[in-house]
C-alpha positions in Angstrom: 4.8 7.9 -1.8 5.7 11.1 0.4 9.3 9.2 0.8 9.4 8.7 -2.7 8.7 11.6 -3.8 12.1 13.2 -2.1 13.8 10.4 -3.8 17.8 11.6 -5.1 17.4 14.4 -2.2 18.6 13.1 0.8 18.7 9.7 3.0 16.2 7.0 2.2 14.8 4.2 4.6 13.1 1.8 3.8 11.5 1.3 7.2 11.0 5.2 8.1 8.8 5.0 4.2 6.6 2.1 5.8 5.6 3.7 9.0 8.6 2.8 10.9 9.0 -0.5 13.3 5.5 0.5 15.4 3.9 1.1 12.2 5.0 -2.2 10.9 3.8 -4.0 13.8 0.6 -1.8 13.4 0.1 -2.9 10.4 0.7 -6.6 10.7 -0.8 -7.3 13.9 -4.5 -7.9 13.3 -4.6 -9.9 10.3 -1.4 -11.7 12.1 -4.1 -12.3 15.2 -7.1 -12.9 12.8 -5.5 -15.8 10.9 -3.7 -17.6 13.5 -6.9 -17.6 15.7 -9.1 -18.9 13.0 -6.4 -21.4 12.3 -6.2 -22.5 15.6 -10.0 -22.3 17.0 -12.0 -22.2 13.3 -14.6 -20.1 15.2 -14.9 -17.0 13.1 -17.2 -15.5 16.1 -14.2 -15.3 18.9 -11.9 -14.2 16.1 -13.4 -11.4 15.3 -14.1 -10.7 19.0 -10.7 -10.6 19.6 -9.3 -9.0 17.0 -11.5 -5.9 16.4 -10.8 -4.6 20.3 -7.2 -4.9 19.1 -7.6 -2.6 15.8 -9.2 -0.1 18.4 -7.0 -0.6 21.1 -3.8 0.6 18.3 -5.4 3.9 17.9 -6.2 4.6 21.6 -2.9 3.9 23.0 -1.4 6.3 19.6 -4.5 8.9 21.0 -3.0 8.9 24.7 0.3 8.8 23.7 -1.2 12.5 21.8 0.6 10.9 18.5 -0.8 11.0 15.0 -3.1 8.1 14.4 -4.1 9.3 11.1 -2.0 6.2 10.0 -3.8 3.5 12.7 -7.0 4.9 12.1 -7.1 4.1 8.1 -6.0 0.5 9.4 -9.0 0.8 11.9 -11.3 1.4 8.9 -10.1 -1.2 6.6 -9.8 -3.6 9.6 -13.4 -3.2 10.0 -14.7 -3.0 6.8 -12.9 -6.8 6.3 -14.4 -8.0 9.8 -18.1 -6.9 9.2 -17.5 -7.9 5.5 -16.6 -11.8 6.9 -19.5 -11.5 10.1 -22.0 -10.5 7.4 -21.2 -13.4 5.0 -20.6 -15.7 8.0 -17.2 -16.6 5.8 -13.6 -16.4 7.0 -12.2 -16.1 3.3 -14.3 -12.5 3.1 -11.8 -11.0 5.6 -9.9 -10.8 2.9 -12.1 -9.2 0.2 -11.2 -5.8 0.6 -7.8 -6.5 -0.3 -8.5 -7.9 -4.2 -11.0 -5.3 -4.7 -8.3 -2.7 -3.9 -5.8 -4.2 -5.1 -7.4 -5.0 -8.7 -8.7 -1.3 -8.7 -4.7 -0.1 -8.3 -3.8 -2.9 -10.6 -6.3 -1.4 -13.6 -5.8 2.4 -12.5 -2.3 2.0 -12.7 -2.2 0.5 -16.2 -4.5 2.8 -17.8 -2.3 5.5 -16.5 0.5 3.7 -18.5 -1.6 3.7 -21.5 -1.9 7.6 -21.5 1.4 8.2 -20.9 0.9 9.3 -17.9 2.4 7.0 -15.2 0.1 6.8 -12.0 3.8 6.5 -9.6 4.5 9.3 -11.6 1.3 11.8 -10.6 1.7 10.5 -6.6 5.1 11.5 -6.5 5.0 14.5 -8.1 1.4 15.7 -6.5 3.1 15.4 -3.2 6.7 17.0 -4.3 5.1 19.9 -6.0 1.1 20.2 -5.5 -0.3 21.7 -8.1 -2.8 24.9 -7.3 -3.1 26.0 -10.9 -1.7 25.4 -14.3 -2.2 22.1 -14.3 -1.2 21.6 -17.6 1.7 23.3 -17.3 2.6 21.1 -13.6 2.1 18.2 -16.1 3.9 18.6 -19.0 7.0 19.7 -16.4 7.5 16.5 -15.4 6.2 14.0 -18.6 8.5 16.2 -20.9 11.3 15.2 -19.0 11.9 11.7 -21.1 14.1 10.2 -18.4 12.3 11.1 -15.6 8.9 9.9 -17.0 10.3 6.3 -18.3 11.8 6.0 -15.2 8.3 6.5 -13.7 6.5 4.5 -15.9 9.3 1.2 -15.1 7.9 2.3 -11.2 4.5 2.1 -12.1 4.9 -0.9 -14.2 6.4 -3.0 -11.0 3.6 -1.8 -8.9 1.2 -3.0 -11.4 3.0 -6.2 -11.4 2.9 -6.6 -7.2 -1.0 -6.2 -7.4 -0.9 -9.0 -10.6 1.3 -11.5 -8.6 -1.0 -10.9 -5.3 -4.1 -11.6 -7.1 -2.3 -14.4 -8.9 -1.4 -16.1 -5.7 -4.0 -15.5 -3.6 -7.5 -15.5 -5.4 -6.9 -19.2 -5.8 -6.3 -19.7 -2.3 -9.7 -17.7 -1.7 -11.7 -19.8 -3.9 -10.1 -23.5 -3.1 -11.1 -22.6 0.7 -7.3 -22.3 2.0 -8.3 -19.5 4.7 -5.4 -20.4 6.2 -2.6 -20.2 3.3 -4.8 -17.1 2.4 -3.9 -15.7 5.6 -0.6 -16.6 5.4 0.2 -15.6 1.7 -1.3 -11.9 2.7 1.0 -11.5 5.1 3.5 -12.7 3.5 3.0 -11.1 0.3 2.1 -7.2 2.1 4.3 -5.8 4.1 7.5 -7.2 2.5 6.3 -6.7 -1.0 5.5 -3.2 0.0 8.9 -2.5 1.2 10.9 -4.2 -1.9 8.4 -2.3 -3.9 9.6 1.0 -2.2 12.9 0.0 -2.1 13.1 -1.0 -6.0 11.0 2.6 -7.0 13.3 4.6 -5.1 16.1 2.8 -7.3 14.5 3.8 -10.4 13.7 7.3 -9.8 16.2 8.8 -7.7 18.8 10.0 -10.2 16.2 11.0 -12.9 14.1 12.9 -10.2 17.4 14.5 -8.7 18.5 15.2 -12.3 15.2 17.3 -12.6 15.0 18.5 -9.9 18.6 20.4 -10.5 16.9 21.5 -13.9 14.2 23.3 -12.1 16.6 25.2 -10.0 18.0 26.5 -13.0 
């Protein structure tokens, strides 16, 4: 969102907006270790073993290195939620959990937003462009008077809402047939790269409008 939100004002990468390479292989690494151990072993025990000392050992080498780990330490947390969530339940599917509760919470946030005119891409982008410390009202109706800028944030908004449909879509069934594995493989497939087109295809939408408006302000 913090890439998006200087959309139309300057370069845009794709990559730099998802944490960069590291951050990418950050990201993907323990549920990458996760599934292809289960796959290969189906001992949940050793999996998770192995794999939370991993999740740790990410934020202790970004600690050494005296880099922020703000980033590796929210993937620390949900990497341990899902592993204590699947040890607790003594399932391998449950790994997986956290992701349709948060996803279906973005999904339904996301879409009410749209139903009070007031696209949820919308309010991330501009809290983070211009935060507002009072006058909200007024910070609100800046930016959802602007026609353009506020269809093209509710087209943003509607594709995100879309990404969380098509996950749920694809993978619930997979959760609830017993697939762990094309579970696994379907959320790796369908996170990173999702993310990024997702980015990508937002960035498309608003940039002009956004630039456009931001020109306005300027006077």
């Amino acid at each position: 969102m913090a890439a998006l939100a200087q959309a139309g004002d300057g370069d845009f990468s794709v990559i730099r907006a998802i944490g960069g390479v590291r951050g990418v292989v950050e990201s993907v690494l323990p549920g990458l270790v996760f599934v292809v151990l289960f796959m290969v072993t189906s001992d949940l025990r050793l999996t998770i073993v192995v794999s939370a000392p991993l999740a740790v050992l990410q934020v202790l080498v970004r600690l050494v290195q005296r880099q922020s780990a703000m980033g590796a330490l929210g993937g620390l947390a949900a990497v341990a939620i899902c592993l204590v969530w699947a040890w607790r339940s003594n399932d391998a599917r449950n790994y997986y959990m956290l992701g349709f509760v948060t996803n279906a919470a973005y999904l339904v946030l996301l879409a009410a937003s749209l139903l009070a005119r007031t696209p949820g891409i919308g309010l991330l982008v501009e809290f983070i462009r211009t935060m507002p410390t009072s006058r909200f009202a007024i910070w609100l109706k800046g930016w959802r008077d602007d026609e353009p800028l506020r269809r093209a944030y509710a087209a943003a908004t509607a594709l995100w809402i879309g990404v969380f449909a098509l996950r749920l879509a694809v993978q619930v069934p997979l959760y609830a047939t017993d697939h762990v594995g094309w579970l696994g493989t379907a959320r790796l497939a369908m996170g990173l790269p999702f993310w990024a087109l997702a980015i990508w295809v937002s960035y498309l939408l608003i940039a002009t409008p956004l630039h456009c408006h931001r020109l306005a302000e300027r006077g």
